[in-house]
PAGUBA-218635 format. One line per field, with one value per residue (C-alpha): residue in three letters; x, y, z. Coordinates in steps of 0.001 Angstrom, whole numbers. Each point is the difference from the previous one (the first is absolute). Example, Ala and Ser with C-alpha at 12.3 -4.5 7.8 and 13.67 -1.06 7.14 Angstrom:
BEGIN
residu: [Ala:Ser]
xx: [12300:1370]
yy: [-4500:3440]
zz: [7800:-660]
***
This chain:
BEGIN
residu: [Unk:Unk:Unk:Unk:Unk:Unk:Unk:Unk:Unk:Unk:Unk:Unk:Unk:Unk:Unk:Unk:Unk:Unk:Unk:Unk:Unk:Unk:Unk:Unk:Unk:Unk:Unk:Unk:Unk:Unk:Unk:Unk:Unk:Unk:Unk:Unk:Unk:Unk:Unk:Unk:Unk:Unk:Unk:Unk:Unk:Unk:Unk:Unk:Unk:Unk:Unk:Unk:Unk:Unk:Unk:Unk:Unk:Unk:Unk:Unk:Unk:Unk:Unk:Unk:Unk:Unk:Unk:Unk:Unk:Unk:Unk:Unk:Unk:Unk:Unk:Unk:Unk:Unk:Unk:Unk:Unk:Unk:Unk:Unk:Unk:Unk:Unk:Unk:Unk:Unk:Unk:Unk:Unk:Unk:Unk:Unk:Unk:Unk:Unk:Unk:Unk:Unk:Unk:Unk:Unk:Unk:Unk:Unk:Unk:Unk:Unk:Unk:Unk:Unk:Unk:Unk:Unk:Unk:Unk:Unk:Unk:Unk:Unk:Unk:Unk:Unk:Unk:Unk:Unk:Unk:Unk:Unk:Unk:Unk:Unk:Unk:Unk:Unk:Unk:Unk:Unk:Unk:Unk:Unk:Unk:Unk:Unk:Unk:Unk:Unk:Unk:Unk:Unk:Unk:Unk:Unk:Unk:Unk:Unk:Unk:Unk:Unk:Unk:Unk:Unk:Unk:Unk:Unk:Unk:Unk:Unk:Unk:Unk:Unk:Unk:Unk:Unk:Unk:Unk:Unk:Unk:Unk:Unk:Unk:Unk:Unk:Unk:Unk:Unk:Unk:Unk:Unk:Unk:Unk:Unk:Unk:Unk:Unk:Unk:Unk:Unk:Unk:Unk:Unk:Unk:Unk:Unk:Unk:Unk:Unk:Unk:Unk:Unk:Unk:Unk:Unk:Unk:Unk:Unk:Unk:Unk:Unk:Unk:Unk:Unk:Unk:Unk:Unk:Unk:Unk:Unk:Unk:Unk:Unk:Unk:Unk:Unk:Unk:Unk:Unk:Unk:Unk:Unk:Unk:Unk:Unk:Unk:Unk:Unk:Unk:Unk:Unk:Unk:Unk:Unk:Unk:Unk:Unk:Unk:Unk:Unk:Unk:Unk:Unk:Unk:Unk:Unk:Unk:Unk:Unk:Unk:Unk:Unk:Unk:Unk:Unk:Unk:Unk:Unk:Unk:Unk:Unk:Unk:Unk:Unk:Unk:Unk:Unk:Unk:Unk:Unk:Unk:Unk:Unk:Unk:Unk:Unk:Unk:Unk:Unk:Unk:Unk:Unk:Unk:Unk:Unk:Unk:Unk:Unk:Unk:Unk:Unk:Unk:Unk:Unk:Unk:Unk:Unk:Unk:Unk:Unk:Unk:Unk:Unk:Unk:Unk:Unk:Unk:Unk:Unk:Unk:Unk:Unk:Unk:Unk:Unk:Unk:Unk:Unk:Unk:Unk:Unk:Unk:Unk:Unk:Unk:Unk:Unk:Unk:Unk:Unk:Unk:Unk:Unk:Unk:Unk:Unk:Unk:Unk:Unk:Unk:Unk:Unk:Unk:Unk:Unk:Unk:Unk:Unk:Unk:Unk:Unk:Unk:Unk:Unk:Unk:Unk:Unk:Unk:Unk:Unk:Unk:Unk:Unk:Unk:Unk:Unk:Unk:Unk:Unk:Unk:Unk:Unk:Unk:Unk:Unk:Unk:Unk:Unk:Unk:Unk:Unk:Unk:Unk:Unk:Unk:Unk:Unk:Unk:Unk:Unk:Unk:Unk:Unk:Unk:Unk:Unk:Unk:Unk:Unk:Unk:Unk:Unk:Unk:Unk:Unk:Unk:Unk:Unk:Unk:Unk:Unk:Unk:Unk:Unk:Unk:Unk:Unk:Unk:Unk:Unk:Unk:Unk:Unk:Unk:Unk:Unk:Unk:Unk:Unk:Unk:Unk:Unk:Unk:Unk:Unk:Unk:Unk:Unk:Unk:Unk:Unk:Unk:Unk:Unk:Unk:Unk:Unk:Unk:Unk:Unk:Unk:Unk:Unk:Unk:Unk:Unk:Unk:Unk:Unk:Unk:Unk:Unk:Unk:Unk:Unk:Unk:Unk:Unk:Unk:Unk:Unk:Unk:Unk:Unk:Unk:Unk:Unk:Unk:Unk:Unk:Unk:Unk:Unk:Unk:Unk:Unk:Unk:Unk:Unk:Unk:Unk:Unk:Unk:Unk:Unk:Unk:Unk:Unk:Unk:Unk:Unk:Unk:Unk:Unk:Unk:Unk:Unk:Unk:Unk:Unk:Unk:Unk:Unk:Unk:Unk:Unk:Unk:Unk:Unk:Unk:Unk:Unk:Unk:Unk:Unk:Unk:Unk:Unk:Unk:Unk:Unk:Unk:Unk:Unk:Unk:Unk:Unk:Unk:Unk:Unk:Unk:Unk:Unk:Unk:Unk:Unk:Unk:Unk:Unk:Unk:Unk]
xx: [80842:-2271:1193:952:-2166:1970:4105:1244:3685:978:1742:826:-956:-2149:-3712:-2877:-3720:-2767:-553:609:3713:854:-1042:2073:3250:-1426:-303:3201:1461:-2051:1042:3389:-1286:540:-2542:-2029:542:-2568:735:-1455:-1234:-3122:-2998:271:-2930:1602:-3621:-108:3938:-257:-3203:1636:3508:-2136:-257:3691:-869:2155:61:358:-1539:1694:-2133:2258:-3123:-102:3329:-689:-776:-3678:-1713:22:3951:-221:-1372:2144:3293:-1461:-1560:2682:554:-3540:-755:-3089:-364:-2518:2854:3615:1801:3965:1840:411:3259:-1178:1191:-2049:1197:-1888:-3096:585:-828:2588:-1781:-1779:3176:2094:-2962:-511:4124:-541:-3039:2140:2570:-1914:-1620:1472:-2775:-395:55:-1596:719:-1996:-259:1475:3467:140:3430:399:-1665:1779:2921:1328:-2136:-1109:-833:-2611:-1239:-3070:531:-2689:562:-1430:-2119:-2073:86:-1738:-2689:-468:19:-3231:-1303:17:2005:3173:1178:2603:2950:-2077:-3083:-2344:-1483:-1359:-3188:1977:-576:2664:1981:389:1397:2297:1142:802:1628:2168:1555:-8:-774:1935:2828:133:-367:2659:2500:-470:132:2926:1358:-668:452:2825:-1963:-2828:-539:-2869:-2265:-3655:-2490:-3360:-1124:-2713:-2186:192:3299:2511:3162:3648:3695:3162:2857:2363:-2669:-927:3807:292:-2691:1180:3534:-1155:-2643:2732:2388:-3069:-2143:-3730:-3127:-2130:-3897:-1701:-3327:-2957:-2728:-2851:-373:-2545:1881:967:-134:-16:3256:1094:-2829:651:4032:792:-3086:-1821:-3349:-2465:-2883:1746:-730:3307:3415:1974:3264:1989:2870:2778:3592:-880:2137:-1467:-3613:530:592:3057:-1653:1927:197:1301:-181:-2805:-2035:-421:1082:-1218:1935:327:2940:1608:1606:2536:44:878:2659:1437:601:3204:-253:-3729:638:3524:2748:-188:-4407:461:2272:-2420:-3590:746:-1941:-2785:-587:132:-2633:-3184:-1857:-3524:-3080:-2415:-2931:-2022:-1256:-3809:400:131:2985:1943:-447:1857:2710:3442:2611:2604:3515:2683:-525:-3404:-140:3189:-1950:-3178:139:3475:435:3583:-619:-3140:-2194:1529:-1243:-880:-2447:1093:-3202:197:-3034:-2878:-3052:-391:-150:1301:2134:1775:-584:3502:1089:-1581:-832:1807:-1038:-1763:-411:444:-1657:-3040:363:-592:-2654:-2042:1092:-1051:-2991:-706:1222:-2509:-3102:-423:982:1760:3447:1046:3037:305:165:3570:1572:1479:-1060:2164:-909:1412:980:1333:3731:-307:1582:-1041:2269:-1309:2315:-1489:-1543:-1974:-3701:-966:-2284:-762:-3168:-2310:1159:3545:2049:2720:2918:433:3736:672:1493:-1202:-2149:-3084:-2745:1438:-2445:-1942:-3520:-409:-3415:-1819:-2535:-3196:135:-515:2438:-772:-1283:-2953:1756:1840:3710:2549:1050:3371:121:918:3453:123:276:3202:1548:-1198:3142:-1066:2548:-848:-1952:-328:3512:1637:-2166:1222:3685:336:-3125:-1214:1448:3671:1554:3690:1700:3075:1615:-841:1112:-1139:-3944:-279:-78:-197:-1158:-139:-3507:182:-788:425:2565:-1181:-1126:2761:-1405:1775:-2216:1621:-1998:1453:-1818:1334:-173:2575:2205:677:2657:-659:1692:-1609:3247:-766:-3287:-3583:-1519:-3793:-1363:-3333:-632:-1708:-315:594:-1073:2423:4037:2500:2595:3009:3683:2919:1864:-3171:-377:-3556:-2710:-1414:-3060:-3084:-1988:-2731:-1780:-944:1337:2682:2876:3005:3656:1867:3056:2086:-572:2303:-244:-3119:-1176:-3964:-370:-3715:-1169:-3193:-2874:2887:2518:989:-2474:801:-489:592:755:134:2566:754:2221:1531:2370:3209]
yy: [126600:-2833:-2183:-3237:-3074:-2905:979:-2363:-967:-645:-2865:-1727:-3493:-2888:457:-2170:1209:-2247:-3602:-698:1739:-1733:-3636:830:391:-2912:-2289:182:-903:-2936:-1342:-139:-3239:1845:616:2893:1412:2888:1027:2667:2590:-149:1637:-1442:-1411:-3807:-1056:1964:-257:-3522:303:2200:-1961:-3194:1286:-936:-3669:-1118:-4024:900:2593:92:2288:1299:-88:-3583:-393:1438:-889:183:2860:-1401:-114:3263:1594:-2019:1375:3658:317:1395:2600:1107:-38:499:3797:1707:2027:-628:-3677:-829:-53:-2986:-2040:-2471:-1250:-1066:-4158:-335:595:-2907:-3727:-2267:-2866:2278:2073:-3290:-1551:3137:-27:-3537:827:2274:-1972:-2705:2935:412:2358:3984:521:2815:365:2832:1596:1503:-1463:-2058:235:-1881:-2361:-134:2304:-1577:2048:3307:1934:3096:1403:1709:3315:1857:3425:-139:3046:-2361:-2365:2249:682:-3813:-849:2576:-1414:-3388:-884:-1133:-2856:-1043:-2510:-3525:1822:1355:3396:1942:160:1315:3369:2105:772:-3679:-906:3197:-973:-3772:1255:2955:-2465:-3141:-441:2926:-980:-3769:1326:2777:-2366:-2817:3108:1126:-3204:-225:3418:-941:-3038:1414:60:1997:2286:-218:3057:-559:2877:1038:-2813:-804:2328:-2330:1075:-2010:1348:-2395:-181:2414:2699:98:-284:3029:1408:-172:792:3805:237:-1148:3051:3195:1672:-1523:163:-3359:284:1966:-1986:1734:-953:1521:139:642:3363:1120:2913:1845:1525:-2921:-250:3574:177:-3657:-21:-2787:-1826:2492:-2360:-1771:1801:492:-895:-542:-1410:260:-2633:1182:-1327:-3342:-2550:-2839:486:2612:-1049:781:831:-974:1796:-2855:815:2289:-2805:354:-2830:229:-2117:528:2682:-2295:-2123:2789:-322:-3220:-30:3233:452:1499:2427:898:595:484:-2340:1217:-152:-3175:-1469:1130:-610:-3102:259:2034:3738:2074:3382:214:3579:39:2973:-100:2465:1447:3116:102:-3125:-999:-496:-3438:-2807:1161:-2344:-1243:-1962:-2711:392:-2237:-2407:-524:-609:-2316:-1724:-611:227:-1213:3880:741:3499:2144:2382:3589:2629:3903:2542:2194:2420:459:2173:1078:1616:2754:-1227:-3670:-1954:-2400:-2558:-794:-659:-217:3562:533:-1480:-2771:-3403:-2628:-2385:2615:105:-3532:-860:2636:-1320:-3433:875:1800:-3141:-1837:2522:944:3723:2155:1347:4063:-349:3843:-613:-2546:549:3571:1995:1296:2641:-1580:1753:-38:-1557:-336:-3568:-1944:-2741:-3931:-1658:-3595:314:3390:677:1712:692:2588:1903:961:2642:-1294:-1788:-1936:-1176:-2884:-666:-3552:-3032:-3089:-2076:612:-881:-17:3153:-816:2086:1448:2458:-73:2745:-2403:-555:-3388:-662:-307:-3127:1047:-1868:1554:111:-1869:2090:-1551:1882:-3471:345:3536:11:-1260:2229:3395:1785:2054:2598:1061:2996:3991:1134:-3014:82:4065:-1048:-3021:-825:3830:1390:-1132:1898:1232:1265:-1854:1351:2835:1300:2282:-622:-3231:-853:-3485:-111:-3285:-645:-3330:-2753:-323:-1595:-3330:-41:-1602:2406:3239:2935:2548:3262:1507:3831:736:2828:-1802:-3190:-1598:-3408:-2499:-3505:-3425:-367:-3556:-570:-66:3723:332:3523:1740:3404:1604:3547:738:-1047:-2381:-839:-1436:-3078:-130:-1227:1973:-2660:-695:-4128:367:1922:2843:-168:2734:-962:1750:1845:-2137:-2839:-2474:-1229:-2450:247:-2978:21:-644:3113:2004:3573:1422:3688:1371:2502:2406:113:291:2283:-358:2211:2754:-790:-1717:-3678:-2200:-3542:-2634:-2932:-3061:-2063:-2324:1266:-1409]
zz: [63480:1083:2988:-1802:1229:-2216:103:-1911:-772:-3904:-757:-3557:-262:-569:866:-1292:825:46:95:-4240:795:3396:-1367:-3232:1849:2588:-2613:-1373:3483:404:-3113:1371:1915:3502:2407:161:3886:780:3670:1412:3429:1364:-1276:-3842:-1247:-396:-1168:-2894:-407:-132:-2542:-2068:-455:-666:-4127:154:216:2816:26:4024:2129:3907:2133:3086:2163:-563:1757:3145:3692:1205:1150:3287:-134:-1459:2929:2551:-1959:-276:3107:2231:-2279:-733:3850:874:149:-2606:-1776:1529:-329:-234:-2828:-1798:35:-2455:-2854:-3024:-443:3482:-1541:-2497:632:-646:-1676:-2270:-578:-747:-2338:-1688:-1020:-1009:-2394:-1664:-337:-1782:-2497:-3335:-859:1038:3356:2038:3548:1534:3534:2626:700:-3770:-43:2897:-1322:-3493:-328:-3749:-2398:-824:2536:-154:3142:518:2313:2058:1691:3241:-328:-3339:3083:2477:-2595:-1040:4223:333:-3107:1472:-3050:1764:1549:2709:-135:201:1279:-1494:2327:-2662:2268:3195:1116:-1979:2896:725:-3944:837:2861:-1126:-3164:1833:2588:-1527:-3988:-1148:2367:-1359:-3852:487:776:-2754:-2375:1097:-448:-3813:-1164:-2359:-1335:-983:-3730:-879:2332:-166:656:961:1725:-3004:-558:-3500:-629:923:-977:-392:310:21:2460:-1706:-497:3996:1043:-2374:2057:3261:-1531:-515:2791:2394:-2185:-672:2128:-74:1323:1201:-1464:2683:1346:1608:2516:1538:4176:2636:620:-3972:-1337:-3620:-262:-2026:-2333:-1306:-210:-1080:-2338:1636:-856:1205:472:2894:3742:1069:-108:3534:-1483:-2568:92:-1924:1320:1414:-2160:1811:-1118:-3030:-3699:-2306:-3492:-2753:-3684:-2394:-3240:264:1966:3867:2255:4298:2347:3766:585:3003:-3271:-410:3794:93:-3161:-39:4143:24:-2760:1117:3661:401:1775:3903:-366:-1863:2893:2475:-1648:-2174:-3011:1265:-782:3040:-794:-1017:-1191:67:351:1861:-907:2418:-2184:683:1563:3817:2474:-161:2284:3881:-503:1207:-1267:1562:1074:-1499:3081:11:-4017:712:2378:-1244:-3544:-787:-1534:-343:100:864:-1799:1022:-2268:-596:-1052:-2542:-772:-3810:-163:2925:619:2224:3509:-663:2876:780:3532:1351:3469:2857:2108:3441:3630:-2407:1781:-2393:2139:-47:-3785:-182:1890:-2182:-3153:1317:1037:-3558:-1452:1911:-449:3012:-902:-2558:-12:641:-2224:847:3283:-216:-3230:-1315:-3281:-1763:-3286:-3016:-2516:-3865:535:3512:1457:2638:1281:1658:1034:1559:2982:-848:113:-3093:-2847:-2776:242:-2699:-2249:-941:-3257:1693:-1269:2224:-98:2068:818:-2613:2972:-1545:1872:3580:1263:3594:-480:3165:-1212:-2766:616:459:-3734:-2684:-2358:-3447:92:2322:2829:3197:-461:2071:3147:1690:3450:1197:-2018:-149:3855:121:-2189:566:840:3295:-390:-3535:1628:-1048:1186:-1971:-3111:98:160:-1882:-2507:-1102:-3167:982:-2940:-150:-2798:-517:-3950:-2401:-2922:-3079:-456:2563:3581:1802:3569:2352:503:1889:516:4028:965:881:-3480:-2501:-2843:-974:-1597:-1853:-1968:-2272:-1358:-3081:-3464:-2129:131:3439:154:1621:1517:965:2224:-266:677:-1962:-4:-189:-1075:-448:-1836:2417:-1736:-3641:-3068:-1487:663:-2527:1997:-1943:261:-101:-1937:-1570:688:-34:-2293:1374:1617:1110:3310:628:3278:2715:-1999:1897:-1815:1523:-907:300:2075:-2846:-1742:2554:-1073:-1958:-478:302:-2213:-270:-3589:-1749:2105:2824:-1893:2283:2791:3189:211:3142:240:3165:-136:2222:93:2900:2354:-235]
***
């Protein structure tokens, strides 16, 4: 069994595909006599939208973009949270009617007022310009965004920086645009009429309110998997390519994304048609059931763990790096919480390791002054000589709690099991090599300074961050040890090495697991309120809270063989 690039969740519904279908259900709104309302995220085409709905002969076309403050005011709104640092800013608490202009907003309501024709408003933030009407918004997962951004084919709220540097249209939609558009959407969930998917140019593709609250109904009620996305890196490696069948004409793949609801799509199966929107929707409308009361009433509507890989098989070591404590991200990023995270080795070479912690009688003011001066040129860095190795090893796990100095080396699959911050990492060392871009990447000793946790050295890496397991229930054909995370970490780890059927309980809060040997696993229900479903190795799969109890069961190749599975969840 393959590892399965598009889950998908089935649904029954409405679905139209293509333009003739979307227009032929359009049209039939319009000639109700209300207003056609196409909101929508950043990163649609509203060009060719706005093109393309023309063939329904609209009497009046309102373009969003014509509504909004100048550039100029833009920037002046924006620019304490963009800051001027090349990849960090603030996040955004702004809302989307400040970007509008009054007058324009107030004439535009007056124009349609005085229309007794069809009426198209399109743009981001239509409905707050028109809110009596049909309304169809047009979605964009941010990972189609990320793509568009180093395509130069996206744009910012009342900007246009499609010619930035990539890191810059990143940064600005991060802490500001994704912020601002998060929040209107939130606000018009339950109005929303029809949802609009764009992602394939020329394969648009329509469903209707009732088919996506059906949607997020059984997401919020199954186990699922978010479509897994995949990028190459400076450091990748080929472990990927060969296990999750991946294009083999690309160089390498670094990451593999595969739990990060923020930026990953949920693929829909409706009526045998597939249907990609951005997986923080059941996020935002399903929060309780999804993550569980006590995370909800701690994280809001945000999802608390990410799993990644990072592949370093025949590749190089990762970036030296370091990551914030909850202060510091508090302080200077308006973080609520900070990027904590672990290594879990899924599969290694022979003679891979793992940097982490800093080696005894090490000075940290010593260790800075050579990383500045390697960040300056004036010398390289003996990463030997500071940080410790460590041999890393299949199902080994390496705990990082903020603070720590740390990096895999060449020669390892992680499962990198963290925090959501997603970006927050302070490159300390990069090895004197160009990203893939040609260009040297960022190196943030200046940050990184102040967080380097001095005490994180050999004895305490031995005690508290090394292969932490302890066994903690057992019963015929299963174990489940403790394997972290530290204790400064909110994240709970649990492994569970089973032969036959082991029970288990979300005790309330979202569990994440990976497959991390075996072939394939069957997740059913006791009381059977959800259809049975196989996950396969290395693939991660969540369980909403609401599920409660839920057995993993070995089947297929995995019949009779040992299979082992890692779960988080949030400590209660």
């Amino acid at each position: 069994m393959t590892y399965n690039k598009y889950p998908a969740i089935a649904v029954n519904g409405f679905i139209a595909s293509g333009w003739d279908a979307i227009f032929e259900k359009l049209s039939k709104e319009f000639d109700t006599g209300r207003p056609l309302i196409v909101d929508g995220y950043t990163g649609v085409n509203y060009d060719q939208l706005i093109d393309t709905f023309s063939v329904l002969n609209p009497e009046l076309i309102i373009d969003t973009r014509d509504l909004l403050i100048s550039v100029e005011e833009v920037r002046s709104l924006t620019d304490r949270f963009i800051t001027d640092d090349v990849l960090f800013g603030y996040l955004s608490n702004i809302t989307l009617p400040e970007y509008f202009n009054r007058k324009k907003l107030l004439a535009a309501r007056q124009a349609i007022h005085e229309t007794k024709g069809r009426i198209l408003v399109i743009g981001m933030g239509a409905q707050l310009v028109c809110n009596e009407g049909t309304i169809v918004y047009a979605d964009m997962p941010r990972w189609e965004i990320i793509q568009r951004m180093r395509r130069c084919e996206a744009r910012g709220i009342g900007i246009d920086n499609s010619k930035e540097a990539f890191s810059l249209q990143y940064k600005r939609g991060y802490f500001n645009d994704w912020r601002v558009l998060d929040r209107h959407k939130r606000e018009i969930y339950d109005h929303v009429d029809y949802w609009l998917e764009t992602v394939r140019k020329n394969f648009p593709k329509l469903i209707d309110k009732d088919t996506f609250q059906r949607a997020m109904d059984k997401a919020a009620s199954s186990p699922f998997r978010v479509v897994p996305f995949f990028d190459p890196a400076p450091w990748g490696g080929q472990w990927m390519k060969t296990v999750m069948d991946l294009d083999k004409k690309t160089s390498n793949y670094g990451w593999c994304f595969d739990c990060v609801p923020e930026e990953n799509s949920l693929l829909l199966q409706v009526q045998g048609e597939s249907f990609e929107m951005p997986s923080v929707n059941l996020v935002y409308t399903r929060s309780t059931a999804l993550l569980g009361a006590p995370v909800e009433a701690r994280f809001g509507k945000d999802f608390p763990i990410r799993f990644d890989f990072l592949d370093t098989v025949g590749g190089g070591n990762l970036s030296l790096q370091v990551h914030p404590d909850t202060h510091y991200a508090r302080e200077h990023f308006g973080l609520p919480y900070t990027q904590d995270e672990s290594y879990y080795i899924l599969d290694a070479e022979e003679g891979a390791e793992v940097y982490l912690g800093l080696k005894e009688d090490v000075k940290v003011a010593q260790l800075i002054e050579d990383l500045e001066r390697a960040e300056d040129g004036v010398s390289g860095f003996e990463a030997d000589k500071y940080v410790n190795k460590f041999p890393a090893r299949k199902h080994d796990h390496f705990l990082i709690p903020g603070g720590t100095i740390h990096c895999s080396g060449a020669g390892a699959l992680v499962l990198e099991i963290s925090a959501t911050p997603n970006i927050f990492t302070f490159k300390l060392w990069d090895w004197q090599r160009l990203g893939l871009d040609g260009k040297p990447r960022p190196i943030n000793v200046q940050r990184g300074k102040h967080v380097i946790n001095g005490e994180r050295n050999t004895k305490y890496a031995l005690e508290h961050l090394v292969n932490r397991f302890e066994e903690v229930a057992s019963g015929q054909g299963w174990k489940e040890e403790r394997t972290g995370l530290h204790r400064n970490e909110f994240i709970e780890v649990r492994r569970h090495t089973f032969t036959g059927q082991v029970r288990h309980f979300t005790d309330e809060s979202v569990n994440v697991l990976n497959l991390v040997e075996g072939e394939e696993v069957i997740v059913e229900s006791p009381e059977g309120h959800f259809e049975p479903t196989v996950f396969r190795y290395a693939e991660t799969f969540i369980i909403p809270a609401a599920i409660g109890e839920y057995t993993i069961t070995p089947v297929g190749l995995s019949q009779g063989k040992t299979c082992i599975t890692v779960k988080a969840s949030v400590r209660i």
